[in-house]
C-alpha positions in Angstrom: 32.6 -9.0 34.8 29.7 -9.3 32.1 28.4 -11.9 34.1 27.4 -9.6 37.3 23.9 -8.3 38.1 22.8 -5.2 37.9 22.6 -5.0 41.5 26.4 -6.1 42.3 27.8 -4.0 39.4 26.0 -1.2 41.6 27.9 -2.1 44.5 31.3 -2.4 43.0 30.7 1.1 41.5 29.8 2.4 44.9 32.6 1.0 46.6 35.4 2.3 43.8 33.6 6.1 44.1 34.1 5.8 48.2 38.1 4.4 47.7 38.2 7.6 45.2 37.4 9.4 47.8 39.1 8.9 50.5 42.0 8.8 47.8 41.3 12.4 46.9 41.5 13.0 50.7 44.5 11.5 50.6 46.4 13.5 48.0 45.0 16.7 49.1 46.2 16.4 52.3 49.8 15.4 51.6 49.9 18.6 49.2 48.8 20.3 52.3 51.9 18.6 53.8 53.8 19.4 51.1 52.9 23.7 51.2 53.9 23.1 54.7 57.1 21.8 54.1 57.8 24.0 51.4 57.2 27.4 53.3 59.2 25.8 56.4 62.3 25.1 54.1 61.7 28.6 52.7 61.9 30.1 55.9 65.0 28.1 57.7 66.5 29.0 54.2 65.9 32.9 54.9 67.0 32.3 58.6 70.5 30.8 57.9 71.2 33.8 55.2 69.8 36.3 58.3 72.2 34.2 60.9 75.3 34.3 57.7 74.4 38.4 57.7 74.6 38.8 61.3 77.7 37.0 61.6 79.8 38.8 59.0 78.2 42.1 61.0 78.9 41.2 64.8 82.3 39.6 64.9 81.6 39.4 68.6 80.4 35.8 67.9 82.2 32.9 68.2 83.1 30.7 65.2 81.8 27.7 67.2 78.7 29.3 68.2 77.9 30.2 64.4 79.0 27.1 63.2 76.8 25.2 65.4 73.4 27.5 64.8 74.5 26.5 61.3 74.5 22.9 61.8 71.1 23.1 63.1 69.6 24.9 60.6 70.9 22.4 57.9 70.3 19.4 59.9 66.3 21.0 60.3 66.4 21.9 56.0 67.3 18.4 55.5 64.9 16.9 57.8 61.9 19.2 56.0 63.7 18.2 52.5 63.1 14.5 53.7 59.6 14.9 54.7 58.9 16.7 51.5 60.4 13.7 49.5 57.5 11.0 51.7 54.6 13.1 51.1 55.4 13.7 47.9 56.0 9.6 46.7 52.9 9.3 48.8 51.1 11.8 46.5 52.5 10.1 43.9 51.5 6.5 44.6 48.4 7.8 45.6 47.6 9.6 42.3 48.4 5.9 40.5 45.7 4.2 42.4 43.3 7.0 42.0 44.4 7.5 38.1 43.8 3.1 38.1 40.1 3.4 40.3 39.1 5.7 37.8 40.1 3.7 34.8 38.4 0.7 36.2 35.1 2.8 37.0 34.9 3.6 33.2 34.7 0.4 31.8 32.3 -0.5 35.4 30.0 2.3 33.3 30.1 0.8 30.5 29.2 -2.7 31.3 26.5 -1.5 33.2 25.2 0.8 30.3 25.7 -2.7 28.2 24.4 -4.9 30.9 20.8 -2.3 30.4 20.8 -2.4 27.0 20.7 -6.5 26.9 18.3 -6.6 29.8 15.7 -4.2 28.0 16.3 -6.3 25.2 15.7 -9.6 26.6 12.8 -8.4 28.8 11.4 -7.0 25.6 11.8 -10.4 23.8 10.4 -12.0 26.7 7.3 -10.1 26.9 8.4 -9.2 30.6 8.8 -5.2 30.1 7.3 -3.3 33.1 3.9 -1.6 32.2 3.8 -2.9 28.8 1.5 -5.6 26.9 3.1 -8.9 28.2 4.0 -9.9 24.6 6.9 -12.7 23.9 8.7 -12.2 20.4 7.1 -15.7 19.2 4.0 -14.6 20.4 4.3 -11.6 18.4 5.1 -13.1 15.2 2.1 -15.2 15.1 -0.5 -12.3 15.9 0.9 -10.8 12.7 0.3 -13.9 11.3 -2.8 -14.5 13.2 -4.1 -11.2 11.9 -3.6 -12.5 8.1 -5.5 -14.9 8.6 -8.8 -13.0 10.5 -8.6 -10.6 7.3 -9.3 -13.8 4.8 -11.5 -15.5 7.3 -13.9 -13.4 8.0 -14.6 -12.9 4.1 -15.9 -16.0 4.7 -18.0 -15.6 8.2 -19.2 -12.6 6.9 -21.0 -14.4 4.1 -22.3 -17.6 5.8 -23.5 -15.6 8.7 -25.1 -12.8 6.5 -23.1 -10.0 7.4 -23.9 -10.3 11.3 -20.7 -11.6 12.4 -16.5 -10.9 12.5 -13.9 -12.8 14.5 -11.2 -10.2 16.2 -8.0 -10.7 17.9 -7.8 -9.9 21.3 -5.3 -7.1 22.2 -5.7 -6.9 25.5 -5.5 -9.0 28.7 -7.8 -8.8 31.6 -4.8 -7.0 33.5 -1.7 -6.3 32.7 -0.3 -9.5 34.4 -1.4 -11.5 31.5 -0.2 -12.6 28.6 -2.2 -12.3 25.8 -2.4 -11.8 22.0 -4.2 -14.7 20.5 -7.5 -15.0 22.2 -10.3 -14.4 20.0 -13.2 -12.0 20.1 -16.8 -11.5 17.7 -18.0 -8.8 16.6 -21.8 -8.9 16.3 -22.6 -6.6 13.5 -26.9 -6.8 14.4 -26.2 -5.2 18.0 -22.8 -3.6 17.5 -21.3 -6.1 20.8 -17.6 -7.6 21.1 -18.0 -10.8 23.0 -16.0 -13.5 23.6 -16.1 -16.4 20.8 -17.2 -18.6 23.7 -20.5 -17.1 23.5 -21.3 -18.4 19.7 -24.0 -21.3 19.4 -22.9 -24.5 18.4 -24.1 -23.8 15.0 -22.2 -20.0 15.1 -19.2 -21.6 16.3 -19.1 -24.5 12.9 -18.9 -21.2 11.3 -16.6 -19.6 12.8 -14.2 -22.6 12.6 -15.3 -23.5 9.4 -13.9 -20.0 8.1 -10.8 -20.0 10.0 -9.9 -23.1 8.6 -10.4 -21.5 5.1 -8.6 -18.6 5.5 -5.5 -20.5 6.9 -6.1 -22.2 3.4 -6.2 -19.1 1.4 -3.4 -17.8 3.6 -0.9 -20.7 3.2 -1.6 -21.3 -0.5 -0.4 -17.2 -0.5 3.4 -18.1 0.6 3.5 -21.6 -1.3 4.6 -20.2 -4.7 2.0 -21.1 -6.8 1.1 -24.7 -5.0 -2.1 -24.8 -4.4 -4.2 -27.0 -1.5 -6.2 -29.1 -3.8 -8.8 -31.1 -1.2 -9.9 -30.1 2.3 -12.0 -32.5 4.5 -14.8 -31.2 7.1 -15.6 -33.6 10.1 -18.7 -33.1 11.6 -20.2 -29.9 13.1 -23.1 -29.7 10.6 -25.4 -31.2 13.2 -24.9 -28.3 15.2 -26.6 -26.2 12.2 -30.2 -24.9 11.5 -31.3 -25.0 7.9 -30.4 -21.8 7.2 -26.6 -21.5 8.9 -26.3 -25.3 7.1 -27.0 -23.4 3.5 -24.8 -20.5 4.0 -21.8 -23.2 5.1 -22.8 -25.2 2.2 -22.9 -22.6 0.1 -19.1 -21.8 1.1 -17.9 -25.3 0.4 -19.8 -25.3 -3.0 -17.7 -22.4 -4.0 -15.0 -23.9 -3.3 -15.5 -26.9 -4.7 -16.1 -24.7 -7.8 -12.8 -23.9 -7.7 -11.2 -27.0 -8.9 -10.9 -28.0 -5.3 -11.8 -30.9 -3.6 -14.4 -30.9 -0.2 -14.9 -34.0 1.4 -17.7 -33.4 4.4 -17.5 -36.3 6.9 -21.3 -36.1 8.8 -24.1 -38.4 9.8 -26.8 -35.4 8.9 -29.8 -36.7 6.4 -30.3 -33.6 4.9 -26.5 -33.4 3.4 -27.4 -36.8 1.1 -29.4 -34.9 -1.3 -27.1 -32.0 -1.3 -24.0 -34.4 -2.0 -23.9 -35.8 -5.6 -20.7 -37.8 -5.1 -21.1 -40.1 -1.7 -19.0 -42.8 0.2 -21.4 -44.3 2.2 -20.4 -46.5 5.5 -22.8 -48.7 7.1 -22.9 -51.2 9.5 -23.1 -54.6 9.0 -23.7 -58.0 10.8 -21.8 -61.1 9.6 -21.0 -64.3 11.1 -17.8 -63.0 12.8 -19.6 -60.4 14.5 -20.5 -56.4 13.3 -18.8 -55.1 10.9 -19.1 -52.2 8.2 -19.6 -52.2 4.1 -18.6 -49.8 2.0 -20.4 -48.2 -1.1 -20.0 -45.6 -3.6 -22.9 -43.7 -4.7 -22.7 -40.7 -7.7 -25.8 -39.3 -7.9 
């Protein structure tokens, strides 16, 4: 039975509450039978001690003619006796099966009760609830997690992009339709907008990443018992930067290089060499078996 819908549960409810019925029907009309019976038997009873009353006053009757009005009556008592014995083992097979429709109706309530509480559950799991953010449990967990992260990352936005920008989660969908949770949103401190992060310049956007990827750092190295994330590497995106966003970005790394950590920038940018004192340079190089690449090392 657990394994019915909602809608056929409905249905086999409906159709035990119209058997009850009729089955109520039933029974109250075969104690209407019954009354009937009863009050007959009553009266044929009073009508044979009339007839016995006459008789011993009028002794102008015949013995045969009393004896047969007396046969009568008793054959009629015993027919009503016999018609009150059916209607009443109808009643009483009747008030089984209504006794039995009504057991079965109660646990019917109760699956279905059980049948809403899982579905609500589920659907609430599943992000599938009518009129409600469409927001799966996983989903859920990682926006809590997400949101951890936003609070140590934009320490770091704040400070390379002097205050003027701050990444937010998107709560809500463009309709209710979607599902959402994890987009991302700025806020742009200098005009007081909220914009989509797709609106960032190249240069706003190296930030942006750049500081999400350090406060997932800061983040993990918070739930690692005491292990710290020794080295990070940065691959590109400074090209993207004018001189100012590159200092700020810069300046991040430096403090975190500060900290007993070590940065490794991968970039092609001129204006990182001087900034670098410790560099792996890669060139290319042209050999007899064709171009190829050398490999240096440079401390400044």
């Amino acid at each position: 039975m657990s394994g019915l819908t909602k809608e056929e549960t409905q249905k086999q409810v409906e159709g035990w509450q119209s058997r009850k019925r009729k089955l109520e029907q039933a029974v109250s009309e075969a104690q209407k039978q019954s009354r009937e019976c009863q009050t007959q038997m009553t009266a044929l009873t009073a009508a044979a001690a009339a007839l016995e009353g006459q008789l011993e006053e009028d002794f102008g009757w015949q013995e045969e003619e009393v004896s047969g009005k007396k046969a009568a009556l008793v054959s009629q008592k015993e027919e009503a006796l016999g018609r009150q014995t059916e209607q009443f083992s109808a009643w009483q097979k009747n008030r089984e099966i209504f006794e039995s429709v009504r057991g079965k109706q109660e646990k019917l309530g109760a699956v279905e009760a059980e049948y809403v509480r899982m579905k609500a559950l589920s659907d609430t799991a599943n992000g599938t609830l009518t009129g409600k953010k469409k927001i799966e449990l996983e989903t859920y967990v990682q926006m809590a997690c997400f949101d951890r992260i936003l609070r140590r990352a934009n320490l770091r936005l704040l400070t390379m992009s002097s205050g003027q920008y701050e990444l937010k989660r998107q709560e809500d969908g463009e309709n209710k339709k979607e599902k959402a949770g994890l987009e991302l949103e700025v806020i742009d401190h200098y005009n007081g907008s909220l914009r989509s992060v797709k609106t960032l310049s190249g240069g706003e956007s190296f930030q942006a990443s750049l500081s999400l990827a350090l406060g997932l750092s800061d983040e993990i190295q918070s739930y690692a018992g005491g292990i710290s994330l020794d080295a990070m590497f940065v691959d590109e995106g400074f090209g993207s930067l004018d001189e100012d966003s590159l200092n700020q970005a810069m300046k991040a790394l430096e403090g975190l290089a500060e900290g007993r950590r070590l940065v490794g920038i991968i970039s092609h940018v001129p204006e990182l060499k001087e900034r670098i004192e410790k560099k792996i340079i890669v060139e290319k190089k042209k050999g007899k078996d064709g171009i190829g690449s050398s490999v240096r090392l440079e401390i400044g």
